[in-house]
C-alpha positions in Angstrom: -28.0 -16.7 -18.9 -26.5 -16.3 -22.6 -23.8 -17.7 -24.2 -21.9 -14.2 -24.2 -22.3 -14.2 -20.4 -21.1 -17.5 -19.7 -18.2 -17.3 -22.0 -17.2 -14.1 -20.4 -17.5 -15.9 -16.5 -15.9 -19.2 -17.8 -12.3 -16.9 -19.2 -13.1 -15.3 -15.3 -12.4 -18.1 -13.6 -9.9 -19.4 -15.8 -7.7 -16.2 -15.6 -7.8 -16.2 -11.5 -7.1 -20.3 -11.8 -4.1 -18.8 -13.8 -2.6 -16.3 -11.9 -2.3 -18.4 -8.8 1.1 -19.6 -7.8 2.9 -21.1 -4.4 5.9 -19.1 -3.5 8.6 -20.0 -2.2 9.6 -21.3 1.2 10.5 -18.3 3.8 13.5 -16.1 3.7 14.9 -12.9 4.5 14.5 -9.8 1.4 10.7 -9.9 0.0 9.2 -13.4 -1.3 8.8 -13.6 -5.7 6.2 -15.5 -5.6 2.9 -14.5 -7.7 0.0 -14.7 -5.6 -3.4 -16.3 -6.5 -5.3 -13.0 -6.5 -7.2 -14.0 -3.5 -7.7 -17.2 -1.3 -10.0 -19.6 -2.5 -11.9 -20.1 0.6 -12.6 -16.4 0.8 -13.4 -15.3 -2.8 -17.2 -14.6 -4.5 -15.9 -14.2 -8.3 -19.1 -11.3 -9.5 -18.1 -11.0 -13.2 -20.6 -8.4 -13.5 -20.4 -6.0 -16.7 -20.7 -2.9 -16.4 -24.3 -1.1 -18.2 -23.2 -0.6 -21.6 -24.2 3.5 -21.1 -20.6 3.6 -19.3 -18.3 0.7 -21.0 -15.4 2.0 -22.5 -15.3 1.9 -26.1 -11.6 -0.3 -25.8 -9.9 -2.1 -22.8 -8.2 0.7 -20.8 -4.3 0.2 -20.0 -3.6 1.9 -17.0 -0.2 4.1 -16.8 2.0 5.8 -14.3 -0.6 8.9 -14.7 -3.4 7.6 -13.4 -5.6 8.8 -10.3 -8.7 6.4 -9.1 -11.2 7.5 -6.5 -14.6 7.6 -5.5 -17.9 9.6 -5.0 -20.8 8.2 -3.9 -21.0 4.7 -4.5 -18.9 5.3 -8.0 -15.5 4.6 -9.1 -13.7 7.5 -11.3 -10.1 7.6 -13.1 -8.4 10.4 -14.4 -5.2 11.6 -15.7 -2.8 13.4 -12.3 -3.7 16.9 -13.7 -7.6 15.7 -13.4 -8.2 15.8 -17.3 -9.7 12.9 -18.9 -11.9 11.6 -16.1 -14.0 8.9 -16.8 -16.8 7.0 -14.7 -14.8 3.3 -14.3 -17.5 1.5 -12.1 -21.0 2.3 -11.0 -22.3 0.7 -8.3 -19.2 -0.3 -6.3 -20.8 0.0 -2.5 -20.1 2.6 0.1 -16.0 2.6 -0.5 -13.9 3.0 2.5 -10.1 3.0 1.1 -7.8 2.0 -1.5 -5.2 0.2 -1.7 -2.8 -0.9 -5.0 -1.1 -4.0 -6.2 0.8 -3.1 -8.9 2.3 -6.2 -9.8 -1.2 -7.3 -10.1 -2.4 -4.4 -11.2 -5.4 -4.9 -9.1 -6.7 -1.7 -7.1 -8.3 -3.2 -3.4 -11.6 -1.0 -2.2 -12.3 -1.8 1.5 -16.1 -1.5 2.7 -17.6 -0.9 5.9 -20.6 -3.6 4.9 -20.0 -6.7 7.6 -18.7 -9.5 5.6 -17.2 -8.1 2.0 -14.8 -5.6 3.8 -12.5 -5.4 -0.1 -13.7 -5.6 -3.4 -10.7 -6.4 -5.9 -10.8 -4.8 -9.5 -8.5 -5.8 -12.3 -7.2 -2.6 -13.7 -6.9 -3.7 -16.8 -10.4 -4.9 -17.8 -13.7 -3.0 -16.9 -14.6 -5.9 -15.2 -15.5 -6.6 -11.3 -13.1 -9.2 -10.5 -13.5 -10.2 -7.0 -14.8 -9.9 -3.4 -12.9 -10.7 0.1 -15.1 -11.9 3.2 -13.8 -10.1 6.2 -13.7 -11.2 9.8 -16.4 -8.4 11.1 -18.1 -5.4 10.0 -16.9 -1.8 9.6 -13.6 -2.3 7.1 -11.0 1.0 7.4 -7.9 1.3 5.9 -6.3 -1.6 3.7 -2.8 -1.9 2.4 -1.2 -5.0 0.1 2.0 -6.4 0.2 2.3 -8.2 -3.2 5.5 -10.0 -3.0 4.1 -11.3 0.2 1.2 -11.9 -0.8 -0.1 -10.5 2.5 -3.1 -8.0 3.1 -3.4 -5.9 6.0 -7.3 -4.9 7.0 -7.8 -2.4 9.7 -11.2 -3.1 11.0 -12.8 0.4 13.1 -14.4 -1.5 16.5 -11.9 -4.6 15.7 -8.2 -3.1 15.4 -5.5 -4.7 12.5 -5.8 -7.8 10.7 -3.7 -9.7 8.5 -3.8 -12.7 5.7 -2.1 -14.8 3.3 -3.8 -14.7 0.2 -1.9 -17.6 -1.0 -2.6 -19.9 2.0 -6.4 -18.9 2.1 -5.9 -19.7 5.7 -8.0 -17.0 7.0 -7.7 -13.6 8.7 -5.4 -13.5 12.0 -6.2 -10.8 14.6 -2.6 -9.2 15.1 -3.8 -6.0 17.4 -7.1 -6.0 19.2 -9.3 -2.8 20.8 -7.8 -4.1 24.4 -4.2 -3.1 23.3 -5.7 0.3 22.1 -7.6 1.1 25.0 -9.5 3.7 25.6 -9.6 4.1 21.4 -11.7 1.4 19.8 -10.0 0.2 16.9 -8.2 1.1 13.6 -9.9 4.2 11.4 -8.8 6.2 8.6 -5.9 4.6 5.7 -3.1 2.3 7.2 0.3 1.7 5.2 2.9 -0.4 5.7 7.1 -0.3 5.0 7.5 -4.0 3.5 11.1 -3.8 3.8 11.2 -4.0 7.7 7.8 -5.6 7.9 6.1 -3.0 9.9 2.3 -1.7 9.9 1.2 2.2 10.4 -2.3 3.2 11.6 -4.4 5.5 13.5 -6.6 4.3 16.0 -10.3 5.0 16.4 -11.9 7.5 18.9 -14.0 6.0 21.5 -15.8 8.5 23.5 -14.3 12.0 24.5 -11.0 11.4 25.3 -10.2 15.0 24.5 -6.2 14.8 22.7 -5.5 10.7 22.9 -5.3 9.7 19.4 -2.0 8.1 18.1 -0.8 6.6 15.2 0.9 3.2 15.7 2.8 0.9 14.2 3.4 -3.2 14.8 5.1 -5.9 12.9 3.4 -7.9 10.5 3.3 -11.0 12.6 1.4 -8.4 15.6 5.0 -7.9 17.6 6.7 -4.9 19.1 3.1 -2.2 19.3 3.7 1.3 19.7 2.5 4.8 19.7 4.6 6.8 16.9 3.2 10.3 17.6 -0.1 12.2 18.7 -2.3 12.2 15.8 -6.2 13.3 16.8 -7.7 14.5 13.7 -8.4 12.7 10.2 -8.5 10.0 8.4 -4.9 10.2 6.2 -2.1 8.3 6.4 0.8 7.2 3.8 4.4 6.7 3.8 7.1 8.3 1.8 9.5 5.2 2.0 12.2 6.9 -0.1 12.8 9.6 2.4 11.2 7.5 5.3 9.1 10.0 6.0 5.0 9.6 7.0 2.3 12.0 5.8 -0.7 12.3 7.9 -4.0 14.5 8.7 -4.6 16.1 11.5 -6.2 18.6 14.1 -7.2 21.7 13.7 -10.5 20.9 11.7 -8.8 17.9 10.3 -7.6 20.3 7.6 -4.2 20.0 8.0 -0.9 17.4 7.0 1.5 16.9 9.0 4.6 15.2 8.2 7.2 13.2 10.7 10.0 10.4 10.1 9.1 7.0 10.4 9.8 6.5 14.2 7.3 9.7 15.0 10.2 12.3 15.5 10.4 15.2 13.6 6.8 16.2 13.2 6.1 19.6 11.7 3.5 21.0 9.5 3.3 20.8 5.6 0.0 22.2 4.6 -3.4 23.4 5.5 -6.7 23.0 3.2 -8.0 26.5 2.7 -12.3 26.6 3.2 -14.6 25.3 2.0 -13.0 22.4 2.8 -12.3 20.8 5.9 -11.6 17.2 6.2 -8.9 15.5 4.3 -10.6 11.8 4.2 -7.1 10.0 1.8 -3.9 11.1 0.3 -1.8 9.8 -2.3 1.8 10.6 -2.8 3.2 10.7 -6.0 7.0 10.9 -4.8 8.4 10.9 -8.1 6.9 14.3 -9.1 6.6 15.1 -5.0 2.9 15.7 -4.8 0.2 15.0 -2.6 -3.0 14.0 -3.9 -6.3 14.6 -1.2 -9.7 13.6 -1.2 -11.5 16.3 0.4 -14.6 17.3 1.9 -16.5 20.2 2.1 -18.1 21.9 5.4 -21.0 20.2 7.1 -22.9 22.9 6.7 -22.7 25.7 3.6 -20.9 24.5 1.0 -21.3 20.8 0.7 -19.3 19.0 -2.3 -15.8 16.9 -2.6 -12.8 17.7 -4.6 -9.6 16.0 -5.4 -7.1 18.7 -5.1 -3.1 18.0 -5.1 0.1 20.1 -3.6 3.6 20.2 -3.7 5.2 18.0 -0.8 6.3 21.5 0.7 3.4 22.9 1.0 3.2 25.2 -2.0 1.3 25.1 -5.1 -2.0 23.7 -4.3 -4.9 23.2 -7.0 -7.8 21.4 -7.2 -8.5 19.4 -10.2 -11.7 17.9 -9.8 -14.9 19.6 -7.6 -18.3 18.4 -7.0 -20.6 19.9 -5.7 -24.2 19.1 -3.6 -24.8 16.7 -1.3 -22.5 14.4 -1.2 -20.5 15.8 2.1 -20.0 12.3 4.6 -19.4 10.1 2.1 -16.7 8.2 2.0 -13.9 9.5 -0.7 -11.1 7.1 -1.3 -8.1 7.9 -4.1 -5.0 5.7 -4.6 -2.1 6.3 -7.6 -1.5 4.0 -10.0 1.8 2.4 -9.8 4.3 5.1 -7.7 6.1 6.5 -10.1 9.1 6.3 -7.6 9.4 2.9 -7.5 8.1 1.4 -11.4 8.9 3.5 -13.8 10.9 0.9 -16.0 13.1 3.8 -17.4 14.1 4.8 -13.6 17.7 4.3 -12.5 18.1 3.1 -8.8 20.1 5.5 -6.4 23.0 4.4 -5.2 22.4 4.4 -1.4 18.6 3.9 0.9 20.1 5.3 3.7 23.0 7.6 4.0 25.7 6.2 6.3 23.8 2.9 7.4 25.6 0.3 5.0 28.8 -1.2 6.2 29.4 -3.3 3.2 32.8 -2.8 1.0 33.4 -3.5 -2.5 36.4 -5.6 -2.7 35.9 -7.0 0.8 33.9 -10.4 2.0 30.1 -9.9 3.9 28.7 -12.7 5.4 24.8 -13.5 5.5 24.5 -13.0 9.7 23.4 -15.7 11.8 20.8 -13.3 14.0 18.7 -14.6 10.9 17.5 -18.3 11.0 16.1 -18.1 6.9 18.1 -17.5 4.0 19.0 -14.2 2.3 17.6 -14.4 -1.5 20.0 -13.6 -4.4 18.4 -12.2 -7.6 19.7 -11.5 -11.1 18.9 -8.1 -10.5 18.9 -5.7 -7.4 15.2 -5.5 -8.1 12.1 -6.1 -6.1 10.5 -9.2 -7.2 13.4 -10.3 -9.9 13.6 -13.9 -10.3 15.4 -15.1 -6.9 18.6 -17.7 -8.5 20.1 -18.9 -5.0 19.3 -18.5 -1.4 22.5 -18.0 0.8 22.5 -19.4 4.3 22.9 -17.8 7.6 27.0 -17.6 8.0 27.4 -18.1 4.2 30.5 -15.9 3.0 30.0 -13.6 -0.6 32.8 -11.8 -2.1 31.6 -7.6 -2.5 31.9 -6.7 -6.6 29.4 -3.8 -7.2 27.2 -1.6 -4.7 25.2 -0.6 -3.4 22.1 0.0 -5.0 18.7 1.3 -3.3 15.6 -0.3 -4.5 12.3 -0.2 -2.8 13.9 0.4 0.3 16.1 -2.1 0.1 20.2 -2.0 -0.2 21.6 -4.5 -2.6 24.8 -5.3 -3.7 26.3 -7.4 -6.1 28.0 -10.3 -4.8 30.4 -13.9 -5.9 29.9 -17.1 -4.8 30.4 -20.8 -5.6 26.5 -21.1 -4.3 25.3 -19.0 -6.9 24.2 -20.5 -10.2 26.7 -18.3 -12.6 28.9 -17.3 -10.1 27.3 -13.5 -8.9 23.6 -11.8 -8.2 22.2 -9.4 -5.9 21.6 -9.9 -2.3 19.9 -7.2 -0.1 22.1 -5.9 2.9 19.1 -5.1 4.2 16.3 -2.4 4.6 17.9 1.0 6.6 17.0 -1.0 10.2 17.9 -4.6 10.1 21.1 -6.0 8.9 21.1 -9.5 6.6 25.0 -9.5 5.8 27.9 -7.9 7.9 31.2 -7.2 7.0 33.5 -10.3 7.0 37.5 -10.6 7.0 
């Protein structure tokens, strides 16, 4: 090994030693902490380089604008229009799905491959960073919860996993193929809703049970299963948390998306991919600019290629911006966003309410932090998601109201006074549109 080489492994491994941290202890709103960027007792560091025939000339910088997906066994990037595509990583394995920390700014690849189910990449160096063992063979749909520092795994004979990244305490089994029965196990992308803790799938077919997929969802401690609505064809899944609404493929032909509110009500039909294509393998939603993105596949037989092709959220307007054609048809096609523009563009202003009519907060009037919660509500210096946290209000703790509220992340905050808080005021979440963490107080 040269010098060059072990230089570059040694800055590696000190970078990851860098970028772990313990957050703090449990309470209610989402934890600060900045994770380690995976558990030490799961993690392979693979500092390989890329073949100099495809290393960027300079260190890209990823931006709001920025699509990554695979063909093959390949990892691409390009602009949300499709221009200035680039080949980012050869070589990556047979990708399943993506998944984005953006606080990270690491882009999770799950695999079916028993044993390295994700394969972590730091977006801002061309550089392999990391790989995850998994419990079991054939990894599904992934989704990471950075202020958490949780990642959800969806395994397709297996069902839903879960771990704590900072812990490196292993993977817990929180819905098994017994609970899905007669469907095998998780398939196709999986999403979650951070701010009331909850998990969305689909489950895997077993057999011909003719109509009898569902997509579900579970908390993130594996509590409270349910079917959320009929959903038989596809692979696509991802949540619209500003509008609380969830996109998803389905039958006929897996060629269409459907669209429902969280609790499965609602559903109704947004789009179908005109031929040659047929199955919608991801989507993306860039709800800022409200567009879908689609990985796509072409028919079985005929035509057989893969395009990323985007629409408007009501249907209209559909282009594809990148085609490829031969024989690439049932390969897996994962595509993720960088960064929703919805919730990190720095220059953004927050809205002023989540949830029309659910708050029943006051300015001017006392709340009180209720006692149906046994953990502390955290108070930051800004109503931001993952701002530094300055106090931690116990259950039955009275604030005075001054300034609210203010959606963030799908969270309502409001500006409160107390004698607790270092400097007198911060921002405390009411809560996140199902869950209340202060009531009103006289």
């Amino acid at each position: 090994m040269n010098n060059n080489i072990k230089t570059i492994i040694c800055i590696s491994l000190l970078l990851s030693l860098l970028l772990g941290a313990c957050g703090p202890a449990a309470s209610t709103d989402e934890p600060t902490s900045t994770p380690t960027l995976l558990p030490t007792a799961s993690v392979t560091l693979k500092p390989t380089l890329i073949p100099a025939t495809s290393t960027p000339t300079s260190t890209p910088t990823p931006d709001l604008g920025k699509i990554y997906f695979s063909i093959r066994t390949d990892l691409y990037r390009m602009n949300l229009d499709g221009s200035d595509r680039e080949l980012l990583l050869p070589n990556i394995g047979k990708s399943e799905h993506f998944s984005i920390d953006p606080l990270h700014n690491i882009l999770y690849v799950s695999q079916w491959d028993a044993h390295l189910q994700i394969s972590a990449f730091n977006l801002l160096s061309p550089y392999e960073v990391t790989l995850i063992d998994g419990p079991e063979s054939g990894g599904q749909g992934l989704a990471i919860d950075p202020t958490t520092s949780m990642v959800f795994l969806g395994l397709y004979y297996h069902g839903v996993y879960a771990m704590d990244w900072n812990k490196g305490s292993g993977w817990t089994q929180l819905v098994n193929s017994t609970s899905l029965f007669p469907m095998l196990g998780q398939r196709g992308q999986l999403d979650i809703d951070p701010a009331n803790h909850h998990i969305y799938f689909r489950s895997a077919f077993n057999g011909d049970c003719e109509l009898c997929r569902y997509i579900w969802r579970v908390d993130f401690n594996g509590n409270n299963l349910i079917k959320i609505i009929p959903a038989n064809g596809g692979d696509a899944l991802a949540l619209d948390l500003t509008e609380r609404k969830i996109y998803y493929s389905d039958v006929p032909d897996n060629s269409t998306i459907m669209r429902a509110n969280l609790d499965g009500s609602g559903p109704e039909l947004v789009f179908s991919v005109p031929t040659p294509y047929h199955h919608i393998w991801d989507i993306a939603l860039d709800v800022q600019h409200k567009k879908i993105y689609m990985s796509l596949w072409g028919e079985s037989t005929g035509i057989n290629g893969k395009a990323i092709a985007r629409v408007n959220m009501d249907g209209t307007d559909y282009e594809i911006i990148y085609e490829r054609s031969g024989n690439v048809v049932n390969e897996s096609n994962g595509i993720a966003i960088y960064k929703d523009p919805a919730t990190s563009d720095p220059t953004r202003q927050p809205s002023s309410t989540c949830f029309p009519g659910w708050s029943r907060l006051t300015v001017g009037k006392n709340a009180r932090v209720t006692s149906a919660n046994s953990i502390p509500n955290r108070v930051r210096s800004e109503p931001k998601v993952a701002d530094n946290i300055i106090a931690q209000l116990d259950p039955g703790t009275v604030v005075k109201v001054l300034e609210g509220p203010v959606c963030e992340a799908g969270l309502v905050f409001w500006k409160v006074q107390s004698a607790l808080i270092p400097g007198g005021v911060g921002w405390t979440a009411e809560g996140g549109g199902s869950e209340y963490w202060l009531e009103p107080y006289k």
